[in-house]
C-alpha positions in Angstrom: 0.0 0.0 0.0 1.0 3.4 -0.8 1.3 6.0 2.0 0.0 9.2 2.0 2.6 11.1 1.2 3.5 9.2 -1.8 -0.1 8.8 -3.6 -0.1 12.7 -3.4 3.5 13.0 -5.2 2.4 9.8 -7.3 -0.5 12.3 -8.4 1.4 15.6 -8.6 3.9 14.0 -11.3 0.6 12.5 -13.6 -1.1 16.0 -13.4 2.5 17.6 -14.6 2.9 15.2 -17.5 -0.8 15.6 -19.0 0.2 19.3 -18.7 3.5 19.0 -20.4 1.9 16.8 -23.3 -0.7 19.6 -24.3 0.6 21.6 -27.2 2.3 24.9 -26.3 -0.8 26.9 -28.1 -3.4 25.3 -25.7 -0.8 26.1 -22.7 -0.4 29.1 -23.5 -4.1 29.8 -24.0 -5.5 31.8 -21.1 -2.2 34.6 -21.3 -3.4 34.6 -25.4 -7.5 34.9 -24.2 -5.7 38.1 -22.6 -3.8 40.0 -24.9 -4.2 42.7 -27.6 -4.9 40.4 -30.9 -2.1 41.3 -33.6 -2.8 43.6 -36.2 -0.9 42.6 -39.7 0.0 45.5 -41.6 -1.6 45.4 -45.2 0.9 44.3 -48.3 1.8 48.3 -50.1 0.7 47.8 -53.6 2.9 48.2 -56.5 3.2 52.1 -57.4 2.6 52.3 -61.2 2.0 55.3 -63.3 0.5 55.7 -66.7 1.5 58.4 -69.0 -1.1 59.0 -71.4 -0.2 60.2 -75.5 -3.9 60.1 -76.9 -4.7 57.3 -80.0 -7.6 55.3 -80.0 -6.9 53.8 -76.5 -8.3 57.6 -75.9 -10.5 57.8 -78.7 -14.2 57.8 -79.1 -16.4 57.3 -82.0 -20.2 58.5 -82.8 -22.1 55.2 -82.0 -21.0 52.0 -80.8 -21.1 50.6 -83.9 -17.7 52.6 -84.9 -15.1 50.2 -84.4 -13.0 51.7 -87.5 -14.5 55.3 -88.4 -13.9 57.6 -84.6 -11.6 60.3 -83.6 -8.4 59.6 -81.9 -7.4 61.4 -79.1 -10.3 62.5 -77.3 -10.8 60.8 -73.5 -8.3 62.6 -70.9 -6.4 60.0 -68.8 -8.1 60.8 -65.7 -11.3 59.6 -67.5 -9.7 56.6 -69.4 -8.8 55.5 -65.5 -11.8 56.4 -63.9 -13.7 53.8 -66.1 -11.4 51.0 -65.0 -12.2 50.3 -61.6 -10.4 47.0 -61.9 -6.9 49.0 -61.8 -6.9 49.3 -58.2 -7.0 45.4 -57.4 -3.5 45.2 -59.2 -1.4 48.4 -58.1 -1.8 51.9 -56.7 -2.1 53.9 -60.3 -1.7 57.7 -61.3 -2.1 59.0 -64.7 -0.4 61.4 -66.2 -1.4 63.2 -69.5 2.2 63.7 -71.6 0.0 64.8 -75.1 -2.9 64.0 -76.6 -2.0 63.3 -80.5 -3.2 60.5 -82.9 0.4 58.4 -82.7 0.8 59.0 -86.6 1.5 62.5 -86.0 4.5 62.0 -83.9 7.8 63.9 -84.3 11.1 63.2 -83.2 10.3 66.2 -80.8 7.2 63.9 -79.3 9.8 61.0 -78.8 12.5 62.9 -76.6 9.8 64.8 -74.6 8.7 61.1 -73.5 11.5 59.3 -73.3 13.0 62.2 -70.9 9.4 61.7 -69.1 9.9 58.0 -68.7 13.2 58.2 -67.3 13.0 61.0 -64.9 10.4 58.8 -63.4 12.1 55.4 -63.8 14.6 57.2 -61.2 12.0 57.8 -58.7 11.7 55.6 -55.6 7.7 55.6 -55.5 7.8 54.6 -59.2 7.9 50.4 -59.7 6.7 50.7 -63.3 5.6 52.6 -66.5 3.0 52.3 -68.9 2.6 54.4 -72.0 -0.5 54.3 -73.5 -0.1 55.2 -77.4 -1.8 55.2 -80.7 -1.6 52.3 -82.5 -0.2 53.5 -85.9 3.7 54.2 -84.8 3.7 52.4 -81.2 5.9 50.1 -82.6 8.6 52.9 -82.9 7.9 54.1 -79.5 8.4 51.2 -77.8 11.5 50.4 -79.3 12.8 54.3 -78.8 12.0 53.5 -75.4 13.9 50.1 -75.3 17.2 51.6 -76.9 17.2 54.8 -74.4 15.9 54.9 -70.6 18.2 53.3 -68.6 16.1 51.1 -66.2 15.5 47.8 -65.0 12.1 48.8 -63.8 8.8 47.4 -65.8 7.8 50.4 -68.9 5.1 48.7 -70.9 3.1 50.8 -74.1 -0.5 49.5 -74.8 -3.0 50.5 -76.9 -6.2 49.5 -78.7 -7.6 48.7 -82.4 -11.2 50.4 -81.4 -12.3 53.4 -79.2 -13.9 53.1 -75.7 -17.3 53.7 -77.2 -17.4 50.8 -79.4 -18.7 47.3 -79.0 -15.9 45.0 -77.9 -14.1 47.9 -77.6 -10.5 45.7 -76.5 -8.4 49.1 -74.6 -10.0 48.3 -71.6 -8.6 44.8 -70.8 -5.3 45.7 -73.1 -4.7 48.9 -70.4 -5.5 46.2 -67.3 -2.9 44.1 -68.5 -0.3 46.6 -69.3 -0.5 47.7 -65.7 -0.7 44.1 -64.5 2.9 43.4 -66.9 3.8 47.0 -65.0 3.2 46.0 -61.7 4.9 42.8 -61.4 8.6 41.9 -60.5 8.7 39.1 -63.1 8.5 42.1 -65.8 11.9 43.7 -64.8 15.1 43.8 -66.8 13.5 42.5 -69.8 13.3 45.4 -71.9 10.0 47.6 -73.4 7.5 45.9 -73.5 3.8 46.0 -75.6 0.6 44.5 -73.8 -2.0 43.6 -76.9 -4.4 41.0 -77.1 -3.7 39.3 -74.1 -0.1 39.4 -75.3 3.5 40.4 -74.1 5.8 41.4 -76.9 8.9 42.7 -76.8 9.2 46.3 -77.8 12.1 46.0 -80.3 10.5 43.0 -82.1 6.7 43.7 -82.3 5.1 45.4 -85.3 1.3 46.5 -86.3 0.5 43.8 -89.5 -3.3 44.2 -89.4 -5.2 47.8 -89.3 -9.0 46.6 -88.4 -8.5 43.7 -86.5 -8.2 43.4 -82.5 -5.3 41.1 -83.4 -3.3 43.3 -84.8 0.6 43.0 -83.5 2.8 40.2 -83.8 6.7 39.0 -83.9 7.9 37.1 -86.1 10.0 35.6 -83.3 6.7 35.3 -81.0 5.6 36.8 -77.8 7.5 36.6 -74.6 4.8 35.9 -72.5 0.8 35.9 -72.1 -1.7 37.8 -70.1 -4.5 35.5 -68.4 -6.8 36.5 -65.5 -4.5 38.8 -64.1 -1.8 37.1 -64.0 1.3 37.0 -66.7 3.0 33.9 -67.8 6.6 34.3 -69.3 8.1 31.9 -71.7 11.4 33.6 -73.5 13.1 36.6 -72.9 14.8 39.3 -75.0 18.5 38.6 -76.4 19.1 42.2 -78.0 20.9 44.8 -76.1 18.3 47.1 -74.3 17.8 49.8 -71.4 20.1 49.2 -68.7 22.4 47.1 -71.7 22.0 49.9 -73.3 25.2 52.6 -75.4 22.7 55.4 -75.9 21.0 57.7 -72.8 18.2 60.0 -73.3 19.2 62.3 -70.5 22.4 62.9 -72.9 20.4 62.9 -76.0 19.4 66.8 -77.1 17.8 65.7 -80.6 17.8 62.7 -83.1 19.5 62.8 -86.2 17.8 63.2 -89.1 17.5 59.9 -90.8 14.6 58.8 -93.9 13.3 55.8 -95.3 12.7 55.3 -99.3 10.8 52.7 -100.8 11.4 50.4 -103.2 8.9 49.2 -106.2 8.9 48.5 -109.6 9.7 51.3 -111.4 11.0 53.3 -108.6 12.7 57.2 -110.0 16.4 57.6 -108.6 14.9 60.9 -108.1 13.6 60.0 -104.8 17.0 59.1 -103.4 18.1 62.1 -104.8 16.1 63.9 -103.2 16.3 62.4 -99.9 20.0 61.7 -99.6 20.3 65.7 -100.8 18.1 66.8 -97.7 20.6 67.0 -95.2 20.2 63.2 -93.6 22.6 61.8 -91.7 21.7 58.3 -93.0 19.0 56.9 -95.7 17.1 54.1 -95.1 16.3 51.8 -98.3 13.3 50.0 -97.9 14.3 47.3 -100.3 12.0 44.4 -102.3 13.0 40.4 -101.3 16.3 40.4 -99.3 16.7 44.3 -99.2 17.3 44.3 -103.1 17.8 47.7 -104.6 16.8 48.5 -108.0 20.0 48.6 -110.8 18.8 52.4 -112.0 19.2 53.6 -107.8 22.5 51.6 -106.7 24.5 54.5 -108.3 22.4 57.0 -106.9 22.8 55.3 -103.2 26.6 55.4 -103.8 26.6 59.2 -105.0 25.2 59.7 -101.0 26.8 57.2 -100.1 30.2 59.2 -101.1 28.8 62.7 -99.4 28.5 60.7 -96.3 24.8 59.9 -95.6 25.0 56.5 -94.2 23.5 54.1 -96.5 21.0 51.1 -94.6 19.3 48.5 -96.7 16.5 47.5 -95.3 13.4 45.1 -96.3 9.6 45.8 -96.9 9.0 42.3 -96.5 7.5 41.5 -92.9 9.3 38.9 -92.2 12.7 37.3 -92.5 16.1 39.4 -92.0 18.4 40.8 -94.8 21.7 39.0 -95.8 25.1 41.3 -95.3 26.8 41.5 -99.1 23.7 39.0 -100.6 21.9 40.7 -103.6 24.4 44.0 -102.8 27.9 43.8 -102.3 27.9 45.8 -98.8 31.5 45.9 -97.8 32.5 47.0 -101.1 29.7 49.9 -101.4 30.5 50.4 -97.1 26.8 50.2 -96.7 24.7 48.0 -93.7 22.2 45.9 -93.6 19.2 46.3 -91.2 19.6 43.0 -89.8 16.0 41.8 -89.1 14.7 45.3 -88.0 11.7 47.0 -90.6 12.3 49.8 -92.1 10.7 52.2 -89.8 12.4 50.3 -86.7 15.7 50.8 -88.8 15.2 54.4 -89.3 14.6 54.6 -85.2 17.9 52.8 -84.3 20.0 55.0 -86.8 18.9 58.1 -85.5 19.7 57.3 -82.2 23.3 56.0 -83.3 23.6 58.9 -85.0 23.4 61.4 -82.6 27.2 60.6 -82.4 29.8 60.1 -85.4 29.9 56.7 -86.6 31.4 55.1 -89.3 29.8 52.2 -91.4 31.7 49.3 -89.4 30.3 50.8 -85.7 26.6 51.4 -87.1 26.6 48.0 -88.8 27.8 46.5 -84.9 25.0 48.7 -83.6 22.7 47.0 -86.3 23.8 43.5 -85.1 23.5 44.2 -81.2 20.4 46.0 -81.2 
């Protein structure tokens, strides 16, 4: 039999191991009953701003029937936010009205005043990402402006749409969600301008407009980089080409573009047009050739004639896609011409007039042509 003494320290020991088996949550309840509950600090949103240009991302048209007959450049960026409600789920967004211009009525003046835009606010610290929302027509050259120019890692994404606000299946709404989503993520950074379209991510240096009425309407011929779905992006290749932070050329050191022009080539093209061109004061002449960049027998001489007075001479295609052959159908080393490399002809004229801003001769533009 036990005594007394020991059935009470028999029992004390039992009660303190069913107390030390109990999980430290329940033994620590009644002090937790007690206290304050903790208060978790919301996650800060990303800070993205949106500089608005005008185009039909800003347009409106008479009835909503007018998905290809409206005025560009008519809804202020205030309002064009206002109506996306949706914004605010993703990031904390400000707009920011740069111009208000239909994009085909760009200048080079247009391009440096947003360029310097984008990367005064690249530098600020309440800035994660950019979006530019543009006209459709000469976005392409925008974005890849952009991509050669503002030294950032941060996210700067141009979107725009094929029809106005006021039309039926008007798309701008859902392409401006995801170009703030692209924007607002960390996935997006150090890969270069980008272009949000059709549920899309394109790189700015590759993408070009191929269709004018349909939604659809830019494409790569390398493909898109990623996709846009629900709100969220999905990345599948990334950009190879020097770009922003990779980047030779600075718009805070650039004052003005050089002068640079594109002539096309046809059947039965006059030499009187490079003539004209090459005796305009360019710095270099972009030859929108047939095929591989092929130049017409009656205007080689008149592209050496500039070629000899020192306009750079580029040869470029018209075709979409495909990329054009150094010394194939011209012999470029022995004319001291360069090729355009994959790049269209209005991309081409874009690249040499930032290269130009500083003397180059044939050999350094034609690297530029093959880096960029």
């Amino acid at each position: 039999m036990f005594s007394q003494l020991t059935l009470k320290r028999l029992l004390a020991g039992a009660a303190f191991a069913a107390w030390a088996i109990v999980s430290p949550a329940q033994q620590l309840a009644p002090a937790a009953q007690s206290a304050q509950p903790a208060v978790v600090a919301p996650a800060s949103k990303p800070r993205v701003v949106v500089l608005a240009t005008g185009g039909t991302i800003a347009g409106a048209g008479a009835t909503a029937a007018n998905s290809a007959s409206y005025a560009a450049a008519k809804v202020p960026v205030d309002k064009l936010l206002a109506g996306l409600p949706e914004l605010a789920n993703v990031a904390d967004v400000r707009g920011e009205q740069v111009f208000q211009i239909a994009s085909e009525s760009f200048t080079n003046a247009q391009l440096l005043q947003l360029g310097k835009r984008v990367s005064a606010l690249a530098k600020q610290p309440d800035v994660d990402g950019i979006v530019v929302t543009h006209g459709t027509d000469t976005l392409e050259e925008t974005a890849y402006f952009l991509n050669l120019v503002v030294h950032t890692d941060k996210p700067i994404v141009v979107v725009g749409s094929m029809r106005p606000g006021t039309a039926l299946s008007a798309d701008g709404a859902l392409n401006l969600l995801d170009a703030v989503t692209v924007a607002a993520s960390k996935e997006s950074a150090g890969k270069g301008v980008l272009v949000t379209m059709s549920d899309e991510i394109q790189s700015g240096r590759d993408v070009t407009k191929g269709v004018n009425i349909k939604t659809q309407a830019f494409r790569s011929q390398w493909g898109p980089l990623g996709m846009v779905v629900e709100g969220k992006s999905y990345w599948f290749r990334a950009p190879v080409k020097r770009h922003t932070m990779q980047s030779e050329f600075n718009i805070d050191e650039i004052t003005a573009l050089a002068p640079v022009d594109i002539v096309y080539g046809y059947g039965n093209v006059p030499r009187t047009l490079v003539d004209t061109v090459a005796g305009s004061g360019v710095k270099a002449l972009i030859h929108a050739g047939t095929g591989n960049g092929s130049v017409a027998d009656r205007i080689v001489p008149a592209l050496q004639e500039a070629r000899a007075k020192g306009v750079q001479i580029v040869r470029s295609s018209r075709v979409a896609d495909g990329f054009v052959l150094r010394n194939a159908e011209q012999p470029d080393d022995k004319y001291d011409w360069v090729v355009a490399h994959d790049l269209n002809p209005q991309k081409a004229r874009i690249l040499a007039a930032v290269a130009l801003t500083r003397p180059q001769t044939s050999q350094e533009l034609q690297r530029i042509f093959w880096q960029y």
